[in-house]
Every structure is written in C-alpha cells, then in structure tokens.
Steps between C-alpha positions, in 0.01 A plus 500: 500500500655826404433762692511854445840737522360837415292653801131668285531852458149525631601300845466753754742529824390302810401735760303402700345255661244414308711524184697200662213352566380455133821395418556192778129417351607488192818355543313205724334423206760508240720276695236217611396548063908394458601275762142313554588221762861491463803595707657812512855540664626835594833617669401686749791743660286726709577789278173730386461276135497171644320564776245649289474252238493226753200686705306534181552216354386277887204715452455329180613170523561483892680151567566444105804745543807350662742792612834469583698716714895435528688651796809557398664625811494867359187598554430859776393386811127347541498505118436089471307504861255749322482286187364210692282697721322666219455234234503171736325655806252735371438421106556133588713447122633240435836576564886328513746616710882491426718610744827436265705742765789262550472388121588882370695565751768221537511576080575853563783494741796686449370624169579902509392619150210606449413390164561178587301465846199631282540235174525194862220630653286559187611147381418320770175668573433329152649166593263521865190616282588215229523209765172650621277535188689103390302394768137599456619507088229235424235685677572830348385677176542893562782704676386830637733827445518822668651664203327847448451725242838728542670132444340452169584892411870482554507181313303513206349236654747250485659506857562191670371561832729402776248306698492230238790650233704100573257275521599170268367428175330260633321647750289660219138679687262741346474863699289642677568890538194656645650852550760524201316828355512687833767750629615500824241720688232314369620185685532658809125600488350188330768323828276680707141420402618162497575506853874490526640720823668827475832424530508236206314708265672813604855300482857641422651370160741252647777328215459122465811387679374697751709623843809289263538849348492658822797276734745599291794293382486165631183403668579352848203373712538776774563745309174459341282489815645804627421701156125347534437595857652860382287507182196410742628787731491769261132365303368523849563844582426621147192374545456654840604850374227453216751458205423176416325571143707851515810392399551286203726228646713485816706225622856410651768390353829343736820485325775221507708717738576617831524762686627619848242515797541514863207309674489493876874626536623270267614529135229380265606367159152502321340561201328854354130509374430728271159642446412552123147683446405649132190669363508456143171488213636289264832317659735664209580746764434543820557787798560464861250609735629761831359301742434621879798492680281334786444242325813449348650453893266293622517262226890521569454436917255218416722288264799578687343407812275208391747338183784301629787513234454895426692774629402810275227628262551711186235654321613510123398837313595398154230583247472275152712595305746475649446189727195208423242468664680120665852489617588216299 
C-alpha cells in the first residue's frame, strides 16, 4: 500500500482539540481499513512520534500492536520507568521490555570517538530490535513508524528512518505511518487528545544514542549515573522555575576529565558537569538563554551536593555557530 508523501495543500494545521480529534478518528479508521486483524509492531523509544503512533494505533487495534521498548542504558532518568507506566500500566499495550543496559554498554567500553559510539549504539539498537521482531516474525504483517512529515521533506521522501533503517532483507513488513504528513506541533496536540501526559508530549528532542553523546569520551558506568542524576537535577528545577516548555532543550553534559575539588577538607579529584541550554526555531542555529542567576546556583549546590563524582558546574554560553547544539 503506498501511501501518500505530499501533505494536501488544503490540509489545515492541527490546532486544536477538536482538529486532533477528527484526525485520531480518521486515522482509527484508516489503520483498522489497512491492518484488519493483523499484527502491527512498533519501536517504541518514548520519544513524542512513537509514543504517539503507538497510542493511536492501541486505540485502534489495542492488543493487535506489539511495542517494543529497548533500554539501552542511555536513556535520562525515569525515561524507561515512564514507558512502562504509561503504556503497560495505564493503556494496558501490549508491550516488550528490553533492558539491553549491560549489552550496549560492555560494547561501548573504552570507545572515545564519537562517531563511532553512535554507528555501536545505532547498530545494535538494530541487532536488539531484529532479535525482537525474529521472534513474533510469523505473527506479524505491519511495522508501525513514527516518521513525520519534516522526515519525508528533507528527504524527498526517501529517508531510511533510523527506527527500522537495518532491518534484514528478510525481515520484509508493510508500514504503518499514521502521522507521516504531520509536523511536529501537530503531534504534540493530536499526543494530547489521545491522552498521553505532559511531559511526553511536551518532550525535549533527545539524539538516539542518547546520554552516549553526553558522557563524553569513553563511557564508564559511574560516570554515567552521575551525568543522569545531574541531568535529572537540572530538568527538575527548570521545571520548578516554569521553563520547562521555555527553553528549547537543556541538559548536562560530563566530560572525560577531572578537575580539582576539595570536599570535606580533602582534595577532590572529580569530574565537571556542564550545563548546555539553547533556544533555537529551527536547530540550524541556536542562542543561549541568560538564565536567573538563582537558578543557575541552586542547580550548582544541588548537584554538587547530591551527585557523588562531581566537583564543579559550568554553564556553557556558546551560541550555534559556533558550538552544536551536543558536545559530541
């Protein structure tokens, strides 16, 4: 079934509520015309797209959709936890749960370039997906996309999209792309009508190999807790000060390096975190936002009280260009 890749001229902007409304309806329809009583199986990362798609499409087909979510170690904190609680708990999908944490990260030790932690972790979130969708692969017709419409524009509609851009030959399903002529604003607000909380609709664009990008250098297993329980730090009280849909994107970012602390009356060898946040429209560049010095201290006494590991905080000022948005 071919579906469209040019949005109607005549297909106006979702709103509203109601506007989303006709659209899930519609979009209820269309996929129970497609899929009738087959088996749908969507990756499901927790990002806005999937979590979408997979919301619609148990509203269609409920238990007929099999979504799998791989942990792979990287994720912010609660990112998984949420994940389960949402789809499991409350939507009661039909859902799989990989927690592949040891898998990516045993691969990724001692690997310090960048380019290369991303191709391992994009791999083998392939390879985890792959042994996954082998095993229900006789039961299974359809494979549900988040891909969007901004996807299909910078591609000419050709892009492979990284959820399923490596699956095998063999492993040959037909899609199922319920919101592939929507932009990104319209997801949010379709997201909502169907239910899905605030802070999954309203979610930061987060990169695929997710916090990888963010320990730089070498991934070690500590140093990775302490730049999630910093990350957390610093959503928190963004979200306390009412920034949280203010600021484009915010997160922390802990180097491969140490620097000189003294904790207690003792010389501290620890590592810096360094607090990235960007306001940007379209991500080609981006500005820094002055935020309250207030704020920017307390977020520094709470991570360098509650974080064990980190002995300073930096707050980088670099707009884009020069600097990306991500470290590495």
């Amino acid at each position: 079934m071919d579906l469209p890749n040019k949005r109607p001229d005549d297909m106006a902007r979702i709103t509203t509520p109601e506007l989303a409304q006709a659209f899930i309806d519609e979009q209820v329809e269309a996929v129970r015309a497609q899929v009738g009583d087959k088996k749908v199986l969507l990756a499901l990362s927790g990002g806005v797209d999937s979590s979408v798609v997979a919301a619609l499409l148990i509203k269609a087909i409920g238990k007929q959709l099999i979504c799998v979510h791989v942990n792979h170690g990287l994720m912010r904190a609660g990112e998984s936890e949420q994940v389960i609680d949402v789809f499991r708990n409350q939507m009661d999908a039909n859902l799989v749960y990989v927690d592949a944490t040891d898998r990516f990260l045993d691969l990724l030790a001692g690997v310090a370039e960048p380019e290369r932690k991303r191709k391992i972790i994009g791999a083998e979130f392939i390879r985890v997906f792959e042994e996954e969708a082998r095993k229900v692969a006789d039961d299974v017709d359809f494979l549900a996309q988040g891909t969007i419409y901004p996807d299909i524009v910078e591609s000419d509609g050709v892009k492979a999209h990284h959820n399923v851009g490596g699956l095998p030959d063999d492993l040959q399903f037909e899609l199922v792309e319920p919101v592939r002529l929507l932009y990104k604003d319209e997801v949010r607000v379709v997201g909502r009508a169907l239910g899905l909380p605030e802070g999954m609709v309203e979610r930061q664009p987060f990169p695929g190999p997710g916090l990888g990008v963010r320990c730089l250098g070498a991934i070690t297993r500590d140093r990775l807790e302490a730049l999630r329980a910093a990350d957390a730090i610093l959503r928190e009280e963004f979200a306390e000060a009412g920034l949280a849909g203010k600021v484009w994107q915010y997160f922390v970012v802990v180097p491969d390096m140490r620097a000189t602390g003294v904790r207690d009356g003792k010389r501290a060898y620890d590592w810096p975190a360094i607090i990235r946040a960007v306001n940007t429209v379209d991500a080609m560049t981006a500005t820094v936002p002055e935020l309250d010095w207030a704020l920017l201290k307390r977020i520094t006494d709470r991570i360098l009280a509650e974080v064990p590991g980190i002995c300073r905080v930096t707050y980088d000022l670099t707009p884009k260009p020069v600097g990306t948005i991500e470290w590495e």
